[in-house]
C-alpha positions in Angstrom: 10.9 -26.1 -116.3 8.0 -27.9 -115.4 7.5 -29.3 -111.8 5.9 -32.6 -111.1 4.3 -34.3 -107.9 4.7 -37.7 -107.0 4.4 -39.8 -104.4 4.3 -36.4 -101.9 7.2 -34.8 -103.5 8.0 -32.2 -106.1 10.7 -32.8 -108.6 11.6 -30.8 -111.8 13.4 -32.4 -114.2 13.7 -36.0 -112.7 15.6 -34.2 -109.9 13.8 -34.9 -106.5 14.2 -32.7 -103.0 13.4 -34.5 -99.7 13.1 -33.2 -96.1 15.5 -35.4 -94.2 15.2 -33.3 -90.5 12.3 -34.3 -88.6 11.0 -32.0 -86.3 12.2 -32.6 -82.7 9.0 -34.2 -79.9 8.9 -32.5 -76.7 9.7 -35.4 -73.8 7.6 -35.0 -70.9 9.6 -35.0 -67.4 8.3 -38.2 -64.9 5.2 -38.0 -62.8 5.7 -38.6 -58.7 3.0 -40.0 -56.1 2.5 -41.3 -53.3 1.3 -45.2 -53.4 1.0 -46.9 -49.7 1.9 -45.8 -46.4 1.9 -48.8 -44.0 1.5 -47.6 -40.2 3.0 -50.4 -37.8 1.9 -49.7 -34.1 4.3 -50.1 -31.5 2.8 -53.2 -29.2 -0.4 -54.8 -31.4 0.5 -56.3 -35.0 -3.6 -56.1 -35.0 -3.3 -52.7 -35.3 -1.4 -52.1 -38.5 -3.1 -50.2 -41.4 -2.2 -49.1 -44.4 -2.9 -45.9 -46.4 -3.5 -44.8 -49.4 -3.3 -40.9 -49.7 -5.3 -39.0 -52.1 -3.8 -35.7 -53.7 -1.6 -35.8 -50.4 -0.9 -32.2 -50.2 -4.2 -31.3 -48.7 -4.2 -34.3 -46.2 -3.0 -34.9 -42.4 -3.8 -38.1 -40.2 -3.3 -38.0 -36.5 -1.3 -41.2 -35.2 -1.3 -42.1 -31.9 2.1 -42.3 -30.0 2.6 -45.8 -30.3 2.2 -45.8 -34.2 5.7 -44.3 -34.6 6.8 -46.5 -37.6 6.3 -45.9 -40.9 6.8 -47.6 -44.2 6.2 -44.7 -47.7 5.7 -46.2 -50.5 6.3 -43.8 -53.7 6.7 -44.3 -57.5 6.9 -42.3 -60.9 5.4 -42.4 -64.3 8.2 -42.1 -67.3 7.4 -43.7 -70.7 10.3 -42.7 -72.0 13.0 -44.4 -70.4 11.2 -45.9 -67.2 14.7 -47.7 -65.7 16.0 -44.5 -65.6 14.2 -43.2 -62.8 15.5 -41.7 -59.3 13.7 -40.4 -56.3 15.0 -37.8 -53.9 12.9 -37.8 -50.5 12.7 -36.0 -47.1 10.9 -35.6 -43.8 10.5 -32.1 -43.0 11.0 -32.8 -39.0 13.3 -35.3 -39.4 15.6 -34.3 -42.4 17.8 -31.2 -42.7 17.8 -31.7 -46.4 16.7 -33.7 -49.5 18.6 -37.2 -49.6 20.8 -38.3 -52.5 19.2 -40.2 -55.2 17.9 -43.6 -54.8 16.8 -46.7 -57.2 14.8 -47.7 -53.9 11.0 -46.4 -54.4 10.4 -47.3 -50.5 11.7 -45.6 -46.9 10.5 -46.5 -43.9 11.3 -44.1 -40.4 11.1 -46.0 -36.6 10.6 -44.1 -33.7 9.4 -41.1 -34.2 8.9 -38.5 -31.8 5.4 -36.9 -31.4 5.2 -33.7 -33.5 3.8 -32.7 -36.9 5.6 -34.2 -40.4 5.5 -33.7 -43.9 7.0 -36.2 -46.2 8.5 -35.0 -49.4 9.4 -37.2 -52.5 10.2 -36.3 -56.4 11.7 -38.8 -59.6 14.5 -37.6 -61.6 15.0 -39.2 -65.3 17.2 -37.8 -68.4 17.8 -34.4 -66.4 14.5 -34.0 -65.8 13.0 -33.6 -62.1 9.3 -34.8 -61.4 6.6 -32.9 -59.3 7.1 -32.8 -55.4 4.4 -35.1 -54.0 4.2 -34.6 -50.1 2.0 -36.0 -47.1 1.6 -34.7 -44.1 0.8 -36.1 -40.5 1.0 -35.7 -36.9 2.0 -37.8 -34.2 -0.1 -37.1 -31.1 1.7 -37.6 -27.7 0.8 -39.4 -25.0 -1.3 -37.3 -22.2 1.5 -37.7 -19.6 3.8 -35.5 -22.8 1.4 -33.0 -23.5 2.0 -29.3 -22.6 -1.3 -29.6 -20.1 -0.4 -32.4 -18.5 3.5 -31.1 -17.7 2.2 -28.3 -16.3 -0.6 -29.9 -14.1 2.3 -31.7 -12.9 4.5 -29.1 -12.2 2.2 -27.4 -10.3 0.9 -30.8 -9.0 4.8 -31.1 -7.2 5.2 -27.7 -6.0 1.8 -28.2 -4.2 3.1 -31.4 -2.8 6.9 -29.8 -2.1 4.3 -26.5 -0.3 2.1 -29.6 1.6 5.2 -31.6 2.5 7.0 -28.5 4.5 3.6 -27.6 5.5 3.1 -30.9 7.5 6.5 -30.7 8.7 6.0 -27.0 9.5 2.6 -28.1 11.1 3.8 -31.1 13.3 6.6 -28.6 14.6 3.8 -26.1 15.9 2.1 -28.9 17.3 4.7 -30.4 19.0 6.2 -26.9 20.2 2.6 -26.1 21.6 2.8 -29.6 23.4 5.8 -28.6 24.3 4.5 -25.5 25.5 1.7 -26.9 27.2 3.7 -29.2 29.1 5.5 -26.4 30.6 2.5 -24.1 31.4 1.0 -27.1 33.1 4.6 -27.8 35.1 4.4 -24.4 36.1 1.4 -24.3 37.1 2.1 -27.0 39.3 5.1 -25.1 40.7 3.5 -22.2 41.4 0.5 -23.8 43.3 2.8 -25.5 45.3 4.9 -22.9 45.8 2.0 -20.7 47.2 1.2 -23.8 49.2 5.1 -24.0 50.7 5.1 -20.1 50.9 1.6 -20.6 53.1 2.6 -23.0 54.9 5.7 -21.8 55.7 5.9 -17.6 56.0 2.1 -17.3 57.2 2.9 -18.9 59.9 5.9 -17.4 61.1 4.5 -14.3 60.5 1.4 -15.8 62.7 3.8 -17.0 65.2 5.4 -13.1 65.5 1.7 -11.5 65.8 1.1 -14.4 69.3 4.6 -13.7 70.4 4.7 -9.9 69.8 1.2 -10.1 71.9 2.9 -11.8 74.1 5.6 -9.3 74.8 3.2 -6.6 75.0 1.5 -7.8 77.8 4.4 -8.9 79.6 5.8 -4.9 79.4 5.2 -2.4 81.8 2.2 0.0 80.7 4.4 3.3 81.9 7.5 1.8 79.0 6.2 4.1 76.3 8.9 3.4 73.8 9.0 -0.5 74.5 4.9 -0.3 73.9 5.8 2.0 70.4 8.7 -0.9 69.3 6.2 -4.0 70.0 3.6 -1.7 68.3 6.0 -1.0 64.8 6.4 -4.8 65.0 3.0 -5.7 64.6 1.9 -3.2 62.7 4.9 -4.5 60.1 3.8 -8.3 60.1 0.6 -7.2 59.5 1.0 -5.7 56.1 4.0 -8.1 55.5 1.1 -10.5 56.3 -1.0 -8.8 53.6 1.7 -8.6 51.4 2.1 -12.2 51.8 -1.4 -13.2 51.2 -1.4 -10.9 47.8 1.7 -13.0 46.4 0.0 -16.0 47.4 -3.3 -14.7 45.5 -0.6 -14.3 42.2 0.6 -17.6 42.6 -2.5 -19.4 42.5 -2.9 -20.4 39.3 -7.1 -19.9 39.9 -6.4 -16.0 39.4 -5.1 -16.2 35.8 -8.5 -14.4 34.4 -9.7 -11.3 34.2 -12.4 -11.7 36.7 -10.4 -12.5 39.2 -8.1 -10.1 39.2 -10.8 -7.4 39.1 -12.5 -9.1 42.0 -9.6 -8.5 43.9 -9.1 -5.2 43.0 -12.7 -4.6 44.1 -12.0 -6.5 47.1 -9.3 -4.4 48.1 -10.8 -1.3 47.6 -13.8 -2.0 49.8 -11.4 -3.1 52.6 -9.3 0.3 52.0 -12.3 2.6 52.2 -14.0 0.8 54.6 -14.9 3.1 57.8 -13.0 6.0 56.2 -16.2 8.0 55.1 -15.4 7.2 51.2 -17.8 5.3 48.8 -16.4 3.0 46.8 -18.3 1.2 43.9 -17.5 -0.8 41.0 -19.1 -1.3 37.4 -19.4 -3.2 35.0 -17.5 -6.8 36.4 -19.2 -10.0 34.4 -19.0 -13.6 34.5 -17.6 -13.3 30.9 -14.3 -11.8 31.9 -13.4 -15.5 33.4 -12.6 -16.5 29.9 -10.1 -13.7 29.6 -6.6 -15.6 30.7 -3.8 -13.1 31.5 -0.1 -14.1 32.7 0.9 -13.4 36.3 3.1 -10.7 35.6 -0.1 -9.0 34.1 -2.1 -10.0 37.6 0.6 -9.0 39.8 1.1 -5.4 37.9 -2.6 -4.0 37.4 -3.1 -5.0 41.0 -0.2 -3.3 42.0 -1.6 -0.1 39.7 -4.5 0.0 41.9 -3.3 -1.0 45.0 -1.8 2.5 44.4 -4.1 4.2 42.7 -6.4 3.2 45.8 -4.0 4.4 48.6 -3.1 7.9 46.3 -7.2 8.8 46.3 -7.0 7.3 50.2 -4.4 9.9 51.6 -4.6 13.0 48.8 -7.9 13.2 47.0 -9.8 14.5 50.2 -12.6 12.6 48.0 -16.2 11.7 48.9 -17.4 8.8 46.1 -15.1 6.8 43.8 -16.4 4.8 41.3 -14.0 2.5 39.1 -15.8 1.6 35.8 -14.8 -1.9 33.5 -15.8 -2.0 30.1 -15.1 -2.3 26.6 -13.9 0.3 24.0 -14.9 0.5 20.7 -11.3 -1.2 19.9 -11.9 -4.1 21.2 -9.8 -3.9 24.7 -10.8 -3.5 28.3 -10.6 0.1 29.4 -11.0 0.4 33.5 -11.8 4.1 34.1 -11.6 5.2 38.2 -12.8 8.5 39.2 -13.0 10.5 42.0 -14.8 13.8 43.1 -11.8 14.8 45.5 -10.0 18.5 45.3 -8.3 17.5 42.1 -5.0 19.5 40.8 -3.4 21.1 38.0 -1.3 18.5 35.6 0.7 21.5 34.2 2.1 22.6 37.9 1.8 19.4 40.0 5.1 17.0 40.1 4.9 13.3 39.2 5.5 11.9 42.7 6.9 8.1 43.1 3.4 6.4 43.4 2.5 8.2 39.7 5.7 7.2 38.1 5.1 3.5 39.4 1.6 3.7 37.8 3.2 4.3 34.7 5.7 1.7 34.6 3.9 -0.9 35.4 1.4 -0.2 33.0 4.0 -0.4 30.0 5.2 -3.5 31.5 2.0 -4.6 30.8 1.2 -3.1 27.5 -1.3 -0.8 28.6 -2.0 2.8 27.8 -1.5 4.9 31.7 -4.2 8.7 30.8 -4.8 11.1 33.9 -7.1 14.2 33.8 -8.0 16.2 36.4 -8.8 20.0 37.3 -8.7 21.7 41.0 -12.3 21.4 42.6 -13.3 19.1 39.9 -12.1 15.7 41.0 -9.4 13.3 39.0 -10.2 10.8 36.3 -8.1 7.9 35.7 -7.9 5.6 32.9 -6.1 2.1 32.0 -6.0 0.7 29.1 -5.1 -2.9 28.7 -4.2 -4.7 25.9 -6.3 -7.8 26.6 -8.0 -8.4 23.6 -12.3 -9.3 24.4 -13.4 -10.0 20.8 -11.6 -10.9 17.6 -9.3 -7.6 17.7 
């Protein structure tokens, strides 16, 4: 059988066979972007923009705080069936998840807090989902949000809550040492007065007994032995009650409350002691600057005491020819007085601390002083006090 062509067919026989299936075009899904973005800011219509992203993936714009409303614009390209399109969209920061489809092509977010964003948006059409077109930005905070400026402030109020309670701490000090002084001076006005009351009063009673006991003594028979011994104990008693007297009064007087007085005193004393008794007495080392040195009266009354005793101890026991007391400053900063004497001296393992020792040494802790004794037979005794006044910056 012989096969023919016409018109673009074969046929054999007048019979003709056609294709009728066409072969099936593959659709194309819809294309997503990004159109507009229109910024509104928060307080100046003036300030308003609009964007218009380029290949939005790649690009991130800083907003300031008060541009925290937004208006996205999006659309999609589908020839095939164009009313058929839906978007999905989210805001990574904002969204949990991708929103359920919409005809709108158009969201807008208020009030967004300062962080970083990305907006996401794809079309759906006849099953078919679009590319995922996304733009990123970033609100910036204001200063007074930032991580800087929260902790400058932070630190900003503890140092005011440290300089608040150290004012209050401060102007409790100062009013304590007002306090303080208003009391020193109040007893320093007690105690001059006092010495001024105690002079007035006891010195001259006890100048009154010393006339009348002179008196009496003249007035007794020079044969009554024992009633020449009494008047005798009676003036020899308000003598040194006298003396006594006068050495309180010294205390009270608030000039003595310095070093350098109280070591003139001491010095005085000892020259009256050893006066006429063969001994000779010296003294090192006293300056002017020792009047800056204040001390309390319980310190005056106690190293004078220590000497006093110290004094009468060389006086009755050392047998001694010379004593020299020495003042000066140790290498730790305090005043160390040293006395010595080249008496008979005596063993510190055998010898027994009598009363007068034992009162050195309390009233030199009372004081906070250090009380050290040395001293060999034939080789004199060296004595040394150590007080805890303070001459430099200790």
């Amino acid at each position: 059988m012989k096969l023919q062509k016409q018109y673009g067919y074969w046929y054999r026989n007048g019979l003709v066979r056609c294709k009728t299936l066409r072969n099936s075009e593959k659709k194309v899904g819809p294309f997503a972007y990004i159109d507009f973005i229109k910024i509104y800011h928060k307080s100046d219509k003036k300030k308003d923009v609009s964007v218009i992203p380029k290949h939005s993936a790649e690009t991130l714009n800083e907003l300031n705080y008060n541009q925290n409303h937004i208006s996205i614009n999006f659309k999609a390209i589908y020839l095939s069936n164009p009313d058929n399109i839906k978007y999905r969209y989210k805001m990574i920061g904002v969204d949990e998840d991708f929103s359920a489809p919409i005809n709108s092509n158009e969201i807008e977010y208020s009030s967004i807090k300062p962080g970083t964003y990305t907006f996401q948006v794809y079309a759906i059409a006849d099953g078919k989902a679009s590319n995922i077109e996304t733009f990123s930005f970033t609100i910036v905070p204001p200063f007074y949000d930032t991580i800087l400026f929260k902790v400058f402030a932070f630190i900003l109020l503890i140092f005011l809550i440290w300089l608040i309670f150290f004012m209050i701490f401060k102007a409790r000090e100062r009013k304590k040492i007002e306090l303080e002084e208003i009391k020193i001076e109040e007893q320093l006005k007690i105690r001059k007065q006092t010495a001024e009351d105690f002079h007035d009063d006891i010195g001259n009673k006890l100048t009154r007994i010393n006339v009348l006991s002179e008196i009496l003594d003249k007035k007794v028979a020079e044969d009554a032995a024992e009633q020449k011994e009494l008047i005798r104990l009676i003036r020899e008693n308000a003598g040194l009650l006298y003396t006594g007297t006068k050495d309180i009064l010294w205390a009270l007087d608030p000039k003595s409350d310095n070093l350098l007085a109280v070591l003139d005193h001491i010095k005085n004393f000892g020259i009256d002691l050893f006066q006429n008794t063969g001994v000779s007495f010296k003294v090192d080392g006293v300056t002017a600057a020792f009047s800056k040195i204040r001390i309390s009266m319980e310190f005056n009354r106690n190293l004078t005491l220590i000497f006093k005793e110290m004094f009468n101890n060389i006086l009755k026991h050392a047998h001694a020819q010379h004593v020299v007391v020495t003042i000066f400053e140790n290498t730790s900063g305090y005043i160390e007085i040293l006395t010595y004497d080249d008496g008979i001296g005596f063993n510190l393992q055998k010898v027994k601390s009598g009363r007068g020792l034992n009162n050195i040494k309390t009233r030199s802790k009372r004081i906070n002083s250090t009380f050290k004794i040395n001293s060999e037979i034939g080789k004199g005794t060296e004595i040394s006090i150590c007080t805890q006044v303070c001459v430099t910056n200790c």
